[in-house]
C-alpha positions in Angstrom: -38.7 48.6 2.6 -38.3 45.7 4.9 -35.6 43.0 4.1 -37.5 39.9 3.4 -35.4 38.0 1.4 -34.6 36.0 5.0 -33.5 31.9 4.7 -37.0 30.3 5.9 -35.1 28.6 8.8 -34.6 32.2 10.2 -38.5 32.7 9.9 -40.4 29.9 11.3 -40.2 30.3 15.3 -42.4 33.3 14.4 -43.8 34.3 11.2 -43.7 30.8 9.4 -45.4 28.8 12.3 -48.0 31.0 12.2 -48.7 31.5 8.6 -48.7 27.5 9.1 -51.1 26.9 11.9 -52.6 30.2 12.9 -55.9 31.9 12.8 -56.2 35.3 12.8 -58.6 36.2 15.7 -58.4 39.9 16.4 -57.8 43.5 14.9 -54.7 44.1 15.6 -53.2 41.0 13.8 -55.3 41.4 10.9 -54.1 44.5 10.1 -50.5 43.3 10.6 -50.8 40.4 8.2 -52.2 42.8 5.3 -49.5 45.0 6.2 -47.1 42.0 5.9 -48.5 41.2 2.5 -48.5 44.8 1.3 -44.8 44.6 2.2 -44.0 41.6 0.2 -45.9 42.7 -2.8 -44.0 45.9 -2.5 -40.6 43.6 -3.0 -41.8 41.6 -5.7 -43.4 44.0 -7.5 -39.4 45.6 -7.6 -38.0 42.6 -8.4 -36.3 41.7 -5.2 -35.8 38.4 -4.2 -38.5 37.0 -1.5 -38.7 33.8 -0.1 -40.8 31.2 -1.5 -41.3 29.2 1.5 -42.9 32.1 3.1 -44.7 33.3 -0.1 -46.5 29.8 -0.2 -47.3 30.1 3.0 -48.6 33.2 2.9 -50.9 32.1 0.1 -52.2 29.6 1.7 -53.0 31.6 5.1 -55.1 34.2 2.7 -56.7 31.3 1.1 -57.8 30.0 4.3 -59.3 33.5 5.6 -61.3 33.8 2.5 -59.0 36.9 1.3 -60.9 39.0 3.8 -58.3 41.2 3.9 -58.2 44.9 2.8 -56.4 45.3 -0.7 -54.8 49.0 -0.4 -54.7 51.3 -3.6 -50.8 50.7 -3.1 -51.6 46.9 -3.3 -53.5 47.0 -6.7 -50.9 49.1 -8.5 -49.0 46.4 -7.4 -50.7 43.9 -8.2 -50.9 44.9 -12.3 -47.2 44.5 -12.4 -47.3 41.1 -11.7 -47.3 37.9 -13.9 -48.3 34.7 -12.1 -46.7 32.9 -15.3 -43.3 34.4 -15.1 -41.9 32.8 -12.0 -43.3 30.5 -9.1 -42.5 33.8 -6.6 -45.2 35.8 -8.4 -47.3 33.2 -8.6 -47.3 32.9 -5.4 -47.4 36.5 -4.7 -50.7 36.9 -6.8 -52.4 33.6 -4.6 -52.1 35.6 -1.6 -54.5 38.4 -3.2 -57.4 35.8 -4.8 -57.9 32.0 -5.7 -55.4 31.3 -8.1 -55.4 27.3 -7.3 -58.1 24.7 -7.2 -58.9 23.2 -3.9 -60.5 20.0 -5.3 -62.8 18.7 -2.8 -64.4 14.8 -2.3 -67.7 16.4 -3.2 -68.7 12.8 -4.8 -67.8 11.0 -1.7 -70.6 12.5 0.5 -73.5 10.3 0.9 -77.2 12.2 0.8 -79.7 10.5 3.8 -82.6 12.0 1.4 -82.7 15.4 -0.5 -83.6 18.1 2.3 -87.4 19.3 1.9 -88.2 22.0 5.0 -87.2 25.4 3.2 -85.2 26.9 6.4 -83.3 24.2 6.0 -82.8 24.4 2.3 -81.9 28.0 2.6 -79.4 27.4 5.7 -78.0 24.5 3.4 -77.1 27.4 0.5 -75.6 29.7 2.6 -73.0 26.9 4.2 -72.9 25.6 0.4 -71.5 28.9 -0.7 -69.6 30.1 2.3 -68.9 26.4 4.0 -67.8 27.2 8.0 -65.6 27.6 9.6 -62.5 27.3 8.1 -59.6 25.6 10.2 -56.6 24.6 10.4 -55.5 22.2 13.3 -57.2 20.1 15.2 -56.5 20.9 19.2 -56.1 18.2 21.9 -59.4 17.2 23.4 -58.7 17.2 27.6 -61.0 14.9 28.5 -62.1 12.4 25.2 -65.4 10.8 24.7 -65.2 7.8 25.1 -68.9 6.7 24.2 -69.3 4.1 21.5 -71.4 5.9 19.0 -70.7 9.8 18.9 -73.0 12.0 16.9 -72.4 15.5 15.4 -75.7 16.7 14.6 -74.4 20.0 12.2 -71.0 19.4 11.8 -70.2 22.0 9.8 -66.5 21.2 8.0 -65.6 18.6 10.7 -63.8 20.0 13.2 -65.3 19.3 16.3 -66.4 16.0 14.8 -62.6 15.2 13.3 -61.2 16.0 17.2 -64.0 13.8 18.9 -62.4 11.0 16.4 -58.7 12.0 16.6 -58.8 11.6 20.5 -61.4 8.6 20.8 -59.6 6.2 18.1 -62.1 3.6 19.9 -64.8 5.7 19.0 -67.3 5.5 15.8 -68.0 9.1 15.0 -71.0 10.5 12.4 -71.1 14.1 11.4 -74.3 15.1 9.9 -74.7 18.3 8.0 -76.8 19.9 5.5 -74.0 21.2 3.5 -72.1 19.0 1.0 -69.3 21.4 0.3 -68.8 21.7 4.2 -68.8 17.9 4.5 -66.3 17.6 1.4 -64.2 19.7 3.2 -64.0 17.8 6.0 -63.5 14.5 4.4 -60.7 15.6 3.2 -59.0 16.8 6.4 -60.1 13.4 7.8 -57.9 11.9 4.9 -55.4 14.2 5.2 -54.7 13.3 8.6 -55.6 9.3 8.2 -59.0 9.5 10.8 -60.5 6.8 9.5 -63.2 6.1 12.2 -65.5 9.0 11.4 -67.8 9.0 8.7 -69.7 12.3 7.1 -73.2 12.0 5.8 -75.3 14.9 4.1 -79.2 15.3 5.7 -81.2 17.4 7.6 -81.3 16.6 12.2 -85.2 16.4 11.0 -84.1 13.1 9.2 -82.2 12.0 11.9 -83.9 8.8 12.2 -82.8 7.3 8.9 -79.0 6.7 10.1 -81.0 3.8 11.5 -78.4 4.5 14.3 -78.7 4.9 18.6 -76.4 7.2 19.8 -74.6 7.0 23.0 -73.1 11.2 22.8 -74.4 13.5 20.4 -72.7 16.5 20.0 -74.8 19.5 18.5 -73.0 22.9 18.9 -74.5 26.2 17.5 -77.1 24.4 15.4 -80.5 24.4 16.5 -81.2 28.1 16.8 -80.6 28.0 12.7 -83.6 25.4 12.6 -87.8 27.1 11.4 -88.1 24.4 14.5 -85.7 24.0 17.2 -87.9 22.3 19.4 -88.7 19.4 15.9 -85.0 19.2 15.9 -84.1 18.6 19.6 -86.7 15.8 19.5 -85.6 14.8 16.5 -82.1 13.9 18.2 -83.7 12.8 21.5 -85.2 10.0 18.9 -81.8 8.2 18.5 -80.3 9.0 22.0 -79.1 5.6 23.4 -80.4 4.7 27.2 -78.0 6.2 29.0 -76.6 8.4 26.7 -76.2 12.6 26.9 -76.6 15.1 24.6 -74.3 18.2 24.9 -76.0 21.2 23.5 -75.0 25.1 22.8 -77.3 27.5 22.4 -77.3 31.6 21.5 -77.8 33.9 24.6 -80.0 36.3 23.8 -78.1 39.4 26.0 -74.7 38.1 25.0 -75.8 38.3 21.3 -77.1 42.0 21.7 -73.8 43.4 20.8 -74.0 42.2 17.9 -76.9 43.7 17.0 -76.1 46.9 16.3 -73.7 45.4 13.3 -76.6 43.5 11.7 -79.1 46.3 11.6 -76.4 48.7 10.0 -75.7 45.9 7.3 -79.6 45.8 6.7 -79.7 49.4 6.5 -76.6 49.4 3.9 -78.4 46.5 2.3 -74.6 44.8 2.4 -74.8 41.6 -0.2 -74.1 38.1 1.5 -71.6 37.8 -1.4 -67.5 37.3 -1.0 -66.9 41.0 -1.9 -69.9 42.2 -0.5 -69.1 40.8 2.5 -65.5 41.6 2.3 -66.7 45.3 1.8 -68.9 45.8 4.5 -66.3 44.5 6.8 -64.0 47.4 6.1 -67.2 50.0 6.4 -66.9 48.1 10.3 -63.2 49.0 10.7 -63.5 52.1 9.5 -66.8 53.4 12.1 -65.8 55.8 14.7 -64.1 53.7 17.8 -67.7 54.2 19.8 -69.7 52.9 17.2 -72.0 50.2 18.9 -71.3 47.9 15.4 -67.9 47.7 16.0 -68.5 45.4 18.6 -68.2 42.8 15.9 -65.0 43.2 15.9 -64.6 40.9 19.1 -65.9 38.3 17.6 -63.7 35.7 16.3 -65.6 35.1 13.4 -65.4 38.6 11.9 -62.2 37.4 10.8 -63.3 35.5 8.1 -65.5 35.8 5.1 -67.6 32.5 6.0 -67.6 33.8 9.5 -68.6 37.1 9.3 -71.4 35.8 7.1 -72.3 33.5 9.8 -71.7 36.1 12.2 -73.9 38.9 10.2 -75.7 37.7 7.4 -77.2 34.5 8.7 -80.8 33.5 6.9 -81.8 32.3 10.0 -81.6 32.2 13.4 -82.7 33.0 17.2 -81.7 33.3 20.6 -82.5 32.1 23.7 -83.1 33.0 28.0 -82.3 30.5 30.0 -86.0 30.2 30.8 -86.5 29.9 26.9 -83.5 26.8 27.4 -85.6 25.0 30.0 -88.8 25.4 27.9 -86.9 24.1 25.3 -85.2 21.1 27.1 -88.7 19.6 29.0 -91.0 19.4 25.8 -88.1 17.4 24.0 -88.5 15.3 26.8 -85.0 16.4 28.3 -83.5 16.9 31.6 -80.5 19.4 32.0 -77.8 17.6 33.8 -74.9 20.4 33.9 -75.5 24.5 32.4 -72.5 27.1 32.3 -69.7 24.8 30.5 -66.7 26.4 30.0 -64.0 28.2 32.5 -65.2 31.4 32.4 -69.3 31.2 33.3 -68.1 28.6 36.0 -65.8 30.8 37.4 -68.3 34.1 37.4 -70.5 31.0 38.5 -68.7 30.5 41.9 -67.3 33.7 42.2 -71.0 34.8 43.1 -71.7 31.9 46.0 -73.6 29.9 44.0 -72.8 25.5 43.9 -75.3 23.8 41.8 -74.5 24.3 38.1 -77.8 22.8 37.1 -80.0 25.7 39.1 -81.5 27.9 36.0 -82.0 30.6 38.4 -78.8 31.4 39.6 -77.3 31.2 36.0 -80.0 33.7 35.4 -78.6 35.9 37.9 -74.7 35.7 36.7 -75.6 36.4 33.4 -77.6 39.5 34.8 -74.6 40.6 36.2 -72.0 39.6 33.7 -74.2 40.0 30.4 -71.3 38.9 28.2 -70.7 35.9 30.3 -72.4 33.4 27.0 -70.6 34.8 24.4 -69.6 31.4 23.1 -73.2 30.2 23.6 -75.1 29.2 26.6 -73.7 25.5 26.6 -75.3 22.2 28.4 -75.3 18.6 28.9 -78.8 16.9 28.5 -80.0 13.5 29.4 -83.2 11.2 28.4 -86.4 12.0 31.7 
């Protein structure tokens, strides 16, 4: 058994700062942190003394990943010997295995633009209700900050992006939108928690768009409109309250860099897997478990298998679609759109250059790198859009 029963000062250039701050983003560290726990369950469950620093964080870095992770036959012998009321140490023990503590949310501050009527978008509004995404922890430096007056987050989601946006433009009036009131609670109350006070968070569908009554100089809408019945509705629906001037920055799924991820969703349809907590947390281990050349276990390279909200938005989503870059520019000319800049990010503009090619606006040639790198959009084909 290993000695745990360390001072947390002795802990937290490793373990603690991560249990702290850290996400877990591949196999290899999952599987670590169960064994961790497993470890630590073992010493309480024996009655030796375990730290409680680390225990707390520990429960809340399980919290925060949804408890996606595997509960061993070990674990829930374990577990029975425990009683969360007998001391704070198996208290905490037990909160790293399910939700033993509240997490109240501001669910009563979140102003409603008007109830959502199109039925996609109702149904897309359950699914974040009951499995709000992602969940996060810190908010990363921003490189280069907006600095555009009025900054729009069309889908927000729990307020990351939108909460980063604010934290590095303090000059900056920032409105995340989202159908999900249980995302936006959540990230009210990181906004508080970190005293951001020039954001606001406002419940409504990008089809209502119009009623923030609002022009936009930035809008910021990342991995939203392929969850839309009408992407095209919604990308006009934003082009509405663009400023003169203003941009839109834009992500999209690539249809070949979302093909790996195929194979995962049809073997959940065929195992009829529920989109519930366990049901999700059960199909994930059926993943692990596949032969190593099983075409599904390419989900495992996904960041968001790490998560019960994210594999659900990974592999259980109600809705959605992907795109070809010629399906982008389709897209981007009947919402009246011009496409200013494709390929952000370091790797497709690397791959971008690497094969001879200068203009990063040329469809064509972003057509050929993806032909020859097919995983080059895994995070999304993203763009920066102006007004025609």
């Amino acid at each position: 058994m290993l000695n745990y029963n360390l001072p947390a000062d002795a802990l937290t250039s490793d373990l603690l700062t991560f249990l702290r701050e850290g996400m877990v983003r591949d196999a290899a560290t999952e599987q670590a942190i169960a064994l961790v726990r497993t470890e630590y369950l073992k010493s309480v469950a024996q009655g030796a003394p375990v730290s409680a620093d680390i225990l707390s964080a520990l429960a809340s870095f399980c919290r925060d990943h949804e408890y996606t992770f595997a509960v061993s036959a070990e674990d829930e012998v374990n577990l029975t010997r425990l009683d969360p009321a007998r001391s704070k140490v198996e208290n905490l023990m037990t909160a790293c295995f399910w939700p033993i503590f509240e997490e109240a949310l501001p669910l009563n501050d979140i102003s409603n633009l008007r109830p959502i009527s199109n039925a996609v978008s109702d149904a897309v509004r359950a699914q974040y209700e009951e499995s709000p995404y992602p969940r996060w922890r810190v908010l990363p430096d921003l490189p280069e900050p907006d600095t555009a007056a009025n900054i729009l987050v069309a889908g927000c989601g729990t307020g990351q992006e939108a909460l980063i946006y604010a934290k590095a433009s303090p000059h900056s009036w920032v409105t995340g939108l989202d159908l999900s009131r249980v995302s936006l609670a959540y990230a009210l109350a990181q906004a508080r928690a970190r005293n951001i006070a020039n954001v606001r968070f406002m419940q409504g569908d990008i089809l209502d768009v119009a009623l923030l009554e609002q022009k936009f100089d930035s809008i910021k809408c990342s991995g939203v409109l392929h969850h839309m019945e009408d992407p095209l509705r919604g990308l006009r629906a934003l082009t509405s309250v663009l400023a003169d001037g203003g941009k839109i920055f834009l992500a999209l799924y690539s249809a070949r860099s979302s093909e790996p991820k195929e194979a995962a969703i049809q073997l959940r349809k065929a195992r009829n897997a529920p989109a519930t907590d366990n049901g999700i947390r059960q199909f994930r281990q059926e993943i692990f478990a596949l032969p190593t050349n099983h075409p599904a276990r390419n989900a495992l390279n996904s960041i968001d298998f790490y998560s019960v909200s994210g594999t659900r938005d990974l592999l259980f989503h109600v809705q959605e679609r992907y795109y070809s870059v010629w399906d982008v520019k389709a897209l981007v000319e009947a919402a009246g759109l011009r496409l200013v800049r494709f390929g952000i990010g370091a790797k497709p503009e690397q791959r971008f250059r690497d094969m001879g090619f200068t203009d990063f606006s040329d469809l064509a040639s972003w057509d050929k790198v993806e032909e020859r790198h097919p995983g080059t959009f895994s995070g999304m084909y993203r763009m920066l859009l102006e007004k025609v």
